[in-house]
VOPAGU-2260 file (C-alpha; in pm, 1 decimal, decimal comma):
REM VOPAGU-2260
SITE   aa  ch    i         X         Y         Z
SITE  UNK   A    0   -1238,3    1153,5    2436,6
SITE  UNK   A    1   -1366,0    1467,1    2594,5
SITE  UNK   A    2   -1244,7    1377,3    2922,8
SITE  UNK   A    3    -888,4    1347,3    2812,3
SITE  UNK   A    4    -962,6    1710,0    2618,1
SITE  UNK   A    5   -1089,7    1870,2    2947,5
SITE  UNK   A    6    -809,1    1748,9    3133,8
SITE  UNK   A    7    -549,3    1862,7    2847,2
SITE  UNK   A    8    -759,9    2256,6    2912,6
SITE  UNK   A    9    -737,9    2259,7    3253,4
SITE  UNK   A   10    -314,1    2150,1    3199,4
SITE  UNK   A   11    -328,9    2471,8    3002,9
SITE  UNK   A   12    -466,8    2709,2    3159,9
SITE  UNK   A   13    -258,8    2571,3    3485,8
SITE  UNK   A   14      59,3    2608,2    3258,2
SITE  UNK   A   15     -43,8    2988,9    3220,2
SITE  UNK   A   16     -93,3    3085,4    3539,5
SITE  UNK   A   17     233,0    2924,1    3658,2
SITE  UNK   A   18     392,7    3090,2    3383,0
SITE  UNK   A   19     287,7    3434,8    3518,8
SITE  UNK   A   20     401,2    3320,8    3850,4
SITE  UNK   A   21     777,7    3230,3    3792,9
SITE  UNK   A   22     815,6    3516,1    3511,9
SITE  UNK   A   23    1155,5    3549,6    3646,2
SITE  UNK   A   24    1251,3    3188,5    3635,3
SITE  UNK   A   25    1383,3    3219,7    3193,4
SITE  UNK   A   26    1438,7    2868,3    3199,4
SITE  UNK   A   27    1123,3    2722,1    3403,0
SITE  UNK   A   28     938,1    2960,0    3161,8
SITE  UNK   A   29    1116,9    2781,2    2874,4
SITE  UNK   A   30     995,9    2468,9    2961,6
SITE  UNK   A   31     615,2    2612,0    3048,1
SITE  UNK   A   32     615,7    2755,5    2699,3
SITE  UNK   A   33     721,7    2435,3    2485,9
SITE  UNK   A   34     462,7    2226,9    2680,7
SITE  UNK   A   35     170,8    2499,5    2612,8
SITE  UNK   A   36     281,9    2545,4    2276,2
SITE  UNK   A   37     232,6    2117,4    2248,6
SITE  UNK   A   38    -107,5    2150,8    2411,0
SITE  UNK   A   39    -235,8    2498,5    2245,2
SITE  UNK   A   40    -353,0    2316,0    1890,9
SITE  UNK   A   41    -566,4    2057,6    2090,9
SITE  UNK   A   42    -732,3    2337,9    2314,1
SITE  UNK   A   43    -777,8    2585,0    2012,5
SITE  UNK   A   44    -978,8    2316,5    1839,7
SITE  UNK   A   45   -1160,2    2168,6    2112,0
SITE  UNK   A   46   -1278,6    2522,9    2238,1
SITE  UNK   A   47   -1393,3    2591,0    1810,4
SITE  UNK   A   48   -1584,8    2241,2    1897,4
SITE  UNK   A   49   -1764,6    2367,5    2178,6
SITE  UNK   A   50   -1886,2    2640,7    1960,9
SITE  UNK   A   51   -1977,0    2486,6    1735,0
SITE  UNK   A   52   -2208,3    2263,4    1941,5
SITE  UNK   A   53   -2378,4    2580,4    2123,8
SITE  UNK   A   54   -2481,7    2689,7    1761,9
SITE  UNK   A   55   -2592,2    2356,2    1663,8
SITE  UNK   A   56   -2801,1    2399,9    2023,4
SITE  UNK   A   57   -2944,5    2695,7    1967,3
SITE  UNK   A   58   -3017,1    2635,5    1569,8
SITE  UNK   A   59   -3173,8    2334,0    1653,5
SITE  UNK   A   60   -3355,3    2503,9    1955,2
SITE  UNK   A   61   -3557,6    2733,4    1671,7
SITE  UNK   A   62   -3642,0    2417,8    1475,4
SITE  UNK   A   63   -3972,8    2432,7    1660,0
SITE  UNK   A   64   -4069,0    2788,3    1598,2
SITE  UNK   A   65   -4400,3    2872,7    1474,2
SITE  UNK   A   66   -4207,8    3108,7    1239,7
SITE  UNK   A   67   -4185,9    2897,4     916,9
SITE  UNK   A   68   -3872,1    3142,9     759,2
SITE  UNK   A   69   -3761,3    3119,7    1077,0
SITE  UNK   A   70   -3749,3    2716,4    1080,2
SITE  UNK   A   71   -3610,0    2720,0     720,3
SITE  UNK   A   72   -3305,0    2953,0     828,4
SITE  UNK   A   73   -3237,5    2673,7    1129,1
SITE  UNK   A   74   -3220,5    2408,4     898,5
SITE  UNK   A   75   -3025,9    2578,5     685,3
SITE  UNK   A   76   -2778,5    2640,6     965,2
SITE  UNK   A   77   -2762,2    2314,2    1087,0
SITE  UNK   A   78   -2718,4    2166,8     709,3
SITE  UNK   A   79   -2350,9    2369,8     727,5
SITE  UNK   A   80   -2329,7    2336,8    1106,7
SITE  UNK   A   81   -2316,0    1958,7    1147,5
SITE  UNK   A   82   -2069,3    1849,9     871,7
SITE  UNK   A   83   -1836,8    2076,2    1043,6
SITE  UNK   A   84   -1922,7    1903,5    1361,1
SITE  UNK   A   85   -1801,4    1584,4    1223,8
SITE  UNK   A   86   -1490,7    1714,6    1083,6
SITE  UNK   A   87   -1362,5    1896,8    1382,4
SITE  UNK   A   88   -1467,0    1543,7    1623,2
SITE  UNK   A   89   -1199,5    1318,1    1361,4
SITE  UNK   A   90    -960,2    1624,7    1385,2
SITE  UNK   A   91    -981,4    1610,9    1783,8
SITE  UNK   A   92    -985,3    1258,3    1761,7
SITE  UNK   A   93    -629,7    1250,7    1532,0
SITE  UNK   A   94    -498,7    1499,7    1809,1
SITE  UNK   A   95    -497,9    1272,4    2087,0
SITE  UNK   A   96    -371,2     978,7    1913,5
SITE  UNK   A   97     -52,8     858,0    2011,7
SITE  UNK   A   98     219,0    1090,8    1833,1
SITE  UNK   A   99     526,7     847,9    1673,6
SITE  UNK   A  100     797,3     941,4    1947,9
SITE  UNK   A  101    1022,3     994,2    1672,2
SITE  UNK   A  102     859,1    1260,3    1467,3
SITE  UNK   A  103    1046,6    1551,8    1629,8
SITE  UNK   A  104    1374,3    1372,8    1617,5
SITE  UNK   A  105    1686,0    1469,3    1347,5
SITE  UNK   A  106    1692,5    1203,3    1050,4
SITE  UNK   A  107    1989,8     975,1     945,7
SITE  UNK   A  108    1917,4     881,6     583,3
SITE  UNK   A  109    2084,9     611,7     395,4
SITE  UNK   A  110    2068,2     555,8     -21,4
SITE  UNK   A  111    2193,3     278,4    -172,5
SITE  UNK   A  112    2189,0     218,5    -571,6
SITE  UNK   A  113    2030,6     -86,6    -635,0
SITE  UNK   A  114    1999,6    -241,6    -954,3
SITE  UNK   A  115    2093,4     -85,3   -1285,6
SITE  UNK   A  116    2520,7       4,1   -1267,6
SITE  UNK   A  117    2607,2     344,0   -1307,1
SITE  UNK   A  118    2277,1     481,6   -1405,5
SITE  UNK   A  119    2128,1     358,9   -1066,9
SITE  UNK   A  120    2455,5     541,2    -873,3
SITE  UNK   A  121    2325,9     851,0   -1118,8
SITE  UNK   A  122    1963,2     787,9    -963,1
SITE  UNK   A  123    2122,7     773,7    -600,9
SITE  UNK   A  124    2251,1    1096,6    -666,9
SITE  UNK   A  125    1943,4    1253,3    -783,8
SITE  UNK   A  126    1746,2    1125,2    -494,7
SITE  UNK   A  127    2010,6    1272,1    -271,2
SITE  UNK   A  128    2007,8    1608,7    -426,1
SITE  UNK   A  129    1613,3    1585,9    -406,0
SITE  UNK   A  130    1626,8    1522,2     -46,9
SITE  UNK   A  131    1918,2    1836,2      33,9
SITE  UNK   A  132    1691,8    2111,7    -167,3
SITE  UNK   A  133    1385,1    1929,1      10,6
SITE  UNK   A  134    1531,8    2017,7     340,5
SITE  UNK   A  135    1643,7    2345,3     225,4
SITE  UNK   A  136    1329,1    2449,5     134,5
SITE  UNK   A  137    1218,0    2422,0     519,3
SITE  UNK   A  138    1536,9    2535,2     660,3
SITE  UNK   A  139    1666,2    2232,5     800,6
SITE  UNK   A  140    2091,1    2169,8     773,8
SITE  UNK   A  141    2251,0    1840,4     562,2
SITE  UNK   A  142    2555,6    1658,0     654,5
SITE  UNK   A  143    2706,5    1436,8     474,1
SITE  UNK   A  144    2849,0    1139,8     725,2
SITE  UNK   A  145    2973,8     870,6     456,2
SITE  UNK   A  146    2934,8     864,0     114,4
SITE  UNK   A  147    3094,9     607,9    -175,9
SITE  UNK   A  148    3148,7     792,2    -515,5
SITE  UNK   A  149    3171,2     644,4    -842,8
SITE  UNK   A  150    3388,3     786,0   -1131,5
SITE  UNK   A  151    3036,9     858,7   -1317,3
SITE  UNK   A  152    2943,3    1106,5   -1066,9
SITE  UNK   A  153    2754,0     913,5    -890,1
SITE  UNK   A  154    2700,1     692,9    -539,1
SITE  UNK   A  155    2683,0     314,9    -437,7
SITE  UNK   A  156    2638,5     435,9    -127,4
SITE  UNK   A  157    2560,0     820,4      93,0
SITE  UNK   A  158    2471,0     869,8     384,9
SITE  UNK   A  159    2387,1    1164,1     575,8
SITE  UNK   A  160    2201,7    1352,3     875,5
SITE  UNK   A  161    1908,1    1583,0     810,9
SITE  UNK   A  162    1874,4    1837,9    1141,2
SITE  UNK   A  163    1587,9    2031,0    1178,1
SITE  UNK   A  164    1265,5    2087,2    1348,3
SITE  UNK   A  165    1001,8    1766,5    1311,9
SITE  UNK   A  166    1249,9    1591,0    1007,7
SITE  UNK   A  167    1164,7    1307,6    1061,9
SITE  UNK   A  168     759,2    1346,4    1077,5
SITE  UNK   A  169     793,4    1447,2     726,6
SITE  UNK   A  170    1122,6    1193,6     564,0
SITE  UNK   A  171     959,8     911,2     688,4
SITE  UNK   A  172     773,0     796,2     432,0
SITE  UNK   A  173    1042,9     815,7     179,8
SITE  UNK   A  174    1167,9     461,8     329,6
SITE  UNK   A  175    1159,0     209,6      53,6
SITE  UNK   A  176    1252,5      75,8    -328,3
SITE  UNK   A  177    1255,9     386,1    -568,5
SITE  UNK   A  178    1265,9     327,3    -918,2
SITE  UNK   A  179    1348,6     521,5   -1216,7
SITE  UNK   A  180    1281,5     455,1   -1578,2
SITE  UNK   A  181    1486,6     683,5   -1819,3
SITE  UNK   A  182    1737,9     645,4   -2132,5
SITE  UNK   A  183    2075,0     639,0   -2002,7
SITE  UNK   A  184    2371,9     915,6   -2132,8
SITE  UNK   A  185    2523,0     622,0   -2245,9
SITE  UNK   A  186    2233,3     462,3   -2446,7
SITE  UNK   A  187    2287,3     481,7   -2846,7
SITE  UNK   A  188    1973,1     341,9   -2913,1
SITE  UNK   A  189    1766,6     556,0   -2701,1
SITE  UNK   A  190    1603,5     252,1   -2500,6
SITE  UNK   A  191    1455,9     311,9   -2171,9
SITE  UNK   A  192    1621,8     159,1   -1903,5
SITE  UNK   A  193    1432,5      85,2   -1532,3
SITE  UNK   A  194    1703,6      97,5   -1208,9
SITE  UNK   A  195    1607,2     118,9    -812,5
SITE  UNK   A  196    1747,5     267,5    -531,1
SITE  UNK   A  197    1690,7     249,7    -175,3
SITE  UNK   A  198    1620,7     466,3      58,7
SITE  UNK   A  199    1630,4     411,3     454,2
SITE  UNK   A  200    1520,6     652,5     689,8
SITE  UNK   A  201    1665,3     635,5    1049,4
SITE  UNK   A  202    1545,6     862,6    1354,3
SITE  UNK   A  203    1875,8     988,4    1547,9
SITE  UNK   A  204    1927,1     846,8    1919,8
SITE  UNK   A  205    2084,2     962,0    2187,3
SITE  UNK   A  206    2349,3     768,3    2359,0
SITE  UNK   A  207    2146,9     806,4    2706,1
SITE  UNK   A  208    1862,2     614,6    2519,2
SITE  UNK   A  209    2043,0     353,3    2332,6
SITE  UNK   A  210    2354,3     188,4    2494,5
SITE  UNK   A  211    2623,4       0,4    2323,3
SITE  UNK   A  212    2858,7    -189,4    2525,7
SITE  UNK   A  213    3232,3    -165,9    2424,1
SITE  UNK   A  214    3247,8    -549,2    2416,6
SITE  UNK   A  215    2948,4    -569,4    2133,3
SITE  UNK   A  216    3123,6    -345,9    1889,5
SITE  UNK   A  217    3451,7    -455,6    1658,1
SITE  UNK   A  218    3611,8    -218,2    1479,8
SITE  UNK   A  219    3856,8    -203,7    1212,7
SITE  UNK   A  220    4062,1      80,0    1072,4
SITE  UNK   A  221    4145,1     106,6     658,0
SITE  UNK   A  222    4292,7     377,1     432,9
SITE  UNK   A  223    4006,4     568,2     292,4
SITE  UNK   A  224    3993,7     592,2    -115,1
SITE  UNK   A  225    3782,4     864,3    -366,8
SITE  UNK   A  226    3571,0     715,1    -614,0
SITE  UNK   A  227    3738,0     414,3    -822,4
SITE  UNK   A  228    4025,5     394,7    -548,8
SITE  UNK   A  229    4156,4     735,8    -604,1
SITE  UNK   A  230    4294,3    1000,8    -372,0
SITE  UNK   A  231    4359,5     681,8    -143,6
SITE  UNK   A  232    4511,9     821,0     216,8
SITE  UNK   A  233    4833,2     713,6     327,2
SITE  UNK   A  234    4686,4     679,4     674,5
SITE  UNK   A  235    4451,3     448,8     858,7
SITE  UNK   A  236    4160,0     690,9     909,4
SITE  UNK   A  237    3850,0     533,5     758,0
SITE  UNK   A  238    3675,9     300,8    1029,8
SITE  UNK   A  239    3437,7      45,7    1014,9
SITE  UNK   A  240    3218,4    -105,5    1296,3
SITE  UNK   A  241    3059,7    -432,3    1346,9
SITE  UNK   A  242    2798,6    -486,7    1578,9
SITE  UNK   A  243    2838,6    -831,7    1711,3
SITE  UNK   A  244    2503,3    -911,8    1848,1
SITE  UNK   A  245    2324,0    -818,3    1510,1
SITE  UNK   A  246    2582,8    -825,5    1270,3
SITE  UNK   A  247    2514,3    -449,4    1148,0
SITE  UNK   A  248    2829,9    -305,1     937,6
SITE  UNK   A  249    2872,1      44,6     984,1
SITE  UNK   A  250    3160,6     230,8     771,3
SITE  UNK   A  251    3294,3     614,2     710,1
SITE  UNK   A  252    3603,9     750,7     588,4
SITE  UNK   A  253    3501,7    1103,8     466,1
SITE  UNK   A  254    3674,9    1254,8     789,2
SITE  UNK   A  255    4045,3    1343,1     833,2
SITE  UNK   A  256    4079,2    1160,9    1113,7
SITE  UNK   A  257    4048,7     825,9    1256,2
SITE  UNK   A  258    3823,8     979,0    1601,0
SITE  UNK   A  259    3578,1    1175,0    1421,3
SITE  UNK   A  260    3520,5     879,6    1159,0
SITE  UNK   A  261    3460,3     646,0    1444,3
SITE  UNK   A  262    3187,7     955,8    1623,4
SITE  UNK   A  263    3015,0     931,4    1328,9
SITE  UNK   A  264    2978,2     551,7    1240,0
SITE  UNK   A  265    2867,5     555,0    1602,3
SITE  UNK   A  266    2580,4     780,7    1536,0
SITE  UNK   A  267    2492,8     539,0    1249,0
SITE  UNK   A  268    2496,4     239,9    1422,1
SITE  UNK   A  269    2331,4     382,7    1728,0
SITE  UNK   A  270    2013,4     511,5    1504,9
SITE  UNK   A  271    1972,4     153,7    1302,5
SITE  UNK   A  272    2003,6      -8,7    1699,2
SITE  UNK   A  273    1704,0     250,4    1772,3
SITE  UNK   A  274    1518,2     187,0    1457,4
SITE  UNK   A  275    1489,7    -196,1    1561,3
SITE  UNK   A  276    1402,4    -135,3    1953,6
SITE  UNK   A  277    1106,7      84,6    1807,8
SITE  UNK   A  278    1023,3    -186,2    1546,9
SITE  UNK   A  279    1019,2    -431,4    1822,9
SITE  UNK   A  280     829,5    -235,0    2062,3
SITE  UNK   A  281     606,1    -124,9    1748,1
SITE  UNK   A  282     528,0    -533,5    1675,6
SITE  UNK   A  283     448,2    -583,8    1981,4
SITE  UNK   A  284     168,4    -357,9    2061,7
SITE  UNK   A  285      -0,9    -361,7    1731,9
SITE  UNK   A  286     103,3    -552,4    1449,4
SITE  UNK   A  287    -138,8    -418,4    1192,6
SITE  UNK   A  288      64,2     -79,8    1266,8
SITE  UNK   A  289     386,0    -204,2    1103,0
SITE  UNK   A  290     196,1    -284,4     769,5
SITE  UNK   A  291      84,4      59,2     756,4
SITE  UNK   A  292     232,4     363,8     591,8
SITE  UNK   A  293     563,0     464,0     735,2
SITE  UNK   A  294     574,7     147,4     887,5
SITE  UNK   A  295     951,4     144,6     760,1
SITE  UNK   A  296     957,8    -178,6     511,4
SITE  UNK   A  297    1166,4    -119,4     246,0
SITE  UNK   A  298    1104,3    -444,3      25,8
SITE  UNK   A  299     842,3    -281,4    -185,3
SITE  UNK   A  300     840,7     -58,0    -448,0
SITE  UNK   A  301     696,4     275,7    -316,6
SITE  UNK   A  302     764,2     536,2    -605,1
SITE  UNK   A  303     853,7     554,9    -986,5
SITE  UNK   A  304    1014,4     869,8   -1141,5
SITE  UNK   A  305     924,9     815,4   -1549,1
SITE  UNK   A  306    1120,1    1083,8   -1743,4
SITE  UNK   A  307    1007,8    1014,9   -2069,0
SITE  UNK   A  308     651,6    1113,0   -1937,9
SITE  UNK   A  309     798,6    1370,4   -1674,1
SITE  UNK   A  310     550,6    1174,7   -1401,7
SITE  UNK   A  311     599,0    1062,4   -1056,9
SITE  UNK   A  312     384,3     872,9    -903,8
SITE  UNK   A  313     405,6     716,8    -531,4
SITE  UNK   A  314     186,0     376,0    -582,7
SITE  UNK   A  315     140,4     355,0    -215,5
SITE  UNK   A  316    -153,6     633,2    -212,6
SITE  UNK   A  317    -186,0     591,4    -633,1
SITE  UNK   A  318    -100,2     978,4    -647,7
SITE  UNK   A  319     117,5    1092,5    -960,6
SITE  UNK   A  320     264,1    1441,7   -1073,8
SITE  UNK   A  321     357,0    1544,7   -1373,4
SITE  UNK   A  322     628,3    1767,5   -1348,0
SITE  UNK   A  323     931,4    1577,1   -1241,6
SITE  UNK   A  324    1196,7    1793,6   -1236,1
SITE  UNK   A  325    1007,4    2031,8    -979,7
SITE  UNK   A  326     977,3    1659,9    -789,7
SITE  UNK   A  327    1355,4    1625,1    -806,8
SITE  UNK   A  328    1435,6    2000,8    -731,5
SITE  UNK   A  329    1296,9    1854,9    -337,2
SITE  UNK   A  330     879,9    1965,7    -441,7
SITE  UNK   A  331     771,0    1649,3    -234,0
SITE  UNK   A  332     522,6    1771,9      24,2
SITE  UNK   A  333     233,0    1697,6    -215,8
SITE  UNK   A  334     319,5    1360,0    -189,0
SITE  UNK   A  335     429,3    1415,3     168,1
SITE  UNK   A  336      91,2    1527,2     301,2
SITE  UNK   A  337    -115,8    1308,8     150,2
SITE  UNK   A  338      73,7     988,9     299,2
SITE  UNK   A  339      20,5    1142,7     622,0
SITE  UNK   A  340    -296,9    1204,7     579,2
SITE  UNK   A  341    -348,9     862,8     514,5
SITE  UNK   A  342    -177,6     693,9     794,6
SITE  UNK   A  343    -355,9     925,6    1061,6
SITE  UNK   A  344    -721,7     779,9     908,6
SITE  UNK   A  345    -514,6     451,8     897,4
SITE  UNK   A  346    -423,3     473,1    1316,8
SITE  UNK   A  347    -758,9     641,9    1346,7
SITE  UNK   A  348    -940,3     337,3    1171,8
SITE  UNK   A  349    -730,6      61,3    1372,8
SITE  UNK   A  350    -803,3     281,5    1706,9
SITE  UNK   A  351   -1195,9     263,3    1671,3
SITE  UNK   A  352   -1149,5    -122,2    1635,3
């Protein structure tokens, strides 16, 4: 491990130098700076480590003293010195694990009611508001690519890009069944009622990376209709797109015109295509990864939002809160942390084996 550190500080301090060098050079410096800026977190905490250890050296150098207060004060040192030791080695250790090459990418996100009628479309829509004031809160932009209203207010279907720094490091684990147990507007009896969405998370890809031949893609053209079938356009300008080799259906129709529909189904498709070449690639180096946290399966049930007892609680990590509506006002990185906490000692763990 401390081989690959030393060679990361010696990258760094080359990156500075040559930075001084071609000072002139904005857009060599540009590049310089984003690479040190990548590299600086791993040196800052490897050079703390190396502190650390010359204390420990020098505490435990006075363990021997003749000086019995001066013995006691060494121990003493090395009781706090030592745990801190072992924390900074996992922290270096989580550094220089393999980063997901996805993390810094823009997100494509996809909701889908599942199963309850209108009051899982009114869930959808909660879940998509919870995700826009999420991303608000840390300054990142939504779009809204395709989206199927119902006359409730509702969604069967949005979906929509997330743009900003790292989006998808942190909207990654919200892949998966979400269920909601509340009584329904509609309910005399006041009964609770249980309904799921689905939520898919998809990391943007650039055409350069993934490729779709002409021949592999099918597309029709429709008139595009508001919720229930009203507002419906006289023209052809909603598009939809079938992938022939997988059999992935792509559809939008919120944009005036037939082109810019067709742009955007093609982002779609192209980040599902990406999500299963990283799947694949994912399988085949380690297959206990996929099983992990924000391994991207979406059969299982990963979070319940109980109104009655204004709780939400993600079962993957067993964590609840109990005030919902700051949950669905986009107050997720509680929940957010802690399932990334847990899949670095996860990829630590299945590293050391």
């Amino acid at each position: 491990m401390f081989e690959k550190v030393l060679g990361i500080e010696e990258r760094f301090e080359a990156i500075n130098e040559e930075m001084a060098r071609v000072a002139e050079d904005y857009q060599r410096v540009a590049e310089l700076a984003q690479e040190r800026a990548n590299l600086e977190p791993i040196v800052t905490a490897y050079r703390q480590y190396r502190s650390l250890l010359e204390q420990i050296e020098q505490a435990e150098s006075l363990q021997d003293s003749e000086d019995e207060e001066m013995r006691e004060l060494a121990e003493a040192e090395l009781a706090s010195l030592r745990p801190q030791q072992e924390k900074l080695e996992q922290r270096l250790k989580a550094m220089l694990l393999p980063r997901d090459p996805r993390d810094k990418r823009n997100v494509i996100m996809e909701i889908r009611a599942g199963t309850g009628g209108d009051e899982a479309t009114l869930f959808a829509a909660d879940l998509f508001r919870m995700y826009s004031r999420y991303a608000e809160g840390r300054g990142w932009q939504v779009d809204v690519l395709s989206q199927n209203e119902t006359g409730v207010g509702g969604f069967k279907e949005i979906v929509f890009i997330v743009k900003g720094k790292n989006a998808f490091s942190r909207l990654k684990y919200e892949s998966g069944v979400h269920r909601v147990q509340r009584v329904p507007q509609t309910e005399a009896q006041g009964r609770i009622h249980t309904s799921t969405a689905t939520v898919a998370v998809l990391a943007e890809a650039d055409e350069v990376e993934i490729d779709i031949p002409e021949n592999e893609v099918r597309m029709e053209v429709f008139r595009a209709g508001g919720a229930g079938g009203q507002h419906v356009q006289k023209n052809a300008t909603a598009v939809r797109l079938i992938h022939e080799p997988t059999g992935i259906v792509v559809q939008c129709q919120d944009e005036r015109s037939q082109l810019q529909n067709r742009v955007r189904a093609m982002s779609i498709l192209r980040a599902r295509l990406y999500e299963i070449a990283i799947d694949e690639q994912q399988s085949a180096e380690d297959e206990l990864r996929r099983s992990q946290v924000g391994s991207g399966e979406r059969s299982e049930k990963i979070r319940t939002y109980n109104f009655p007892q204004s709780r939400v609680t993600d079962h993957r990590i067993g964590k609840s809160s109990h005030n919902l509506p700051a949950v669905l006002d986009g107050d997720l990185d509680a929940f957010v942390d802690e399932l990334a906490t847990q899949e670095e000692a996860e990829r630590l763990q299945a590293a050391q084996e």
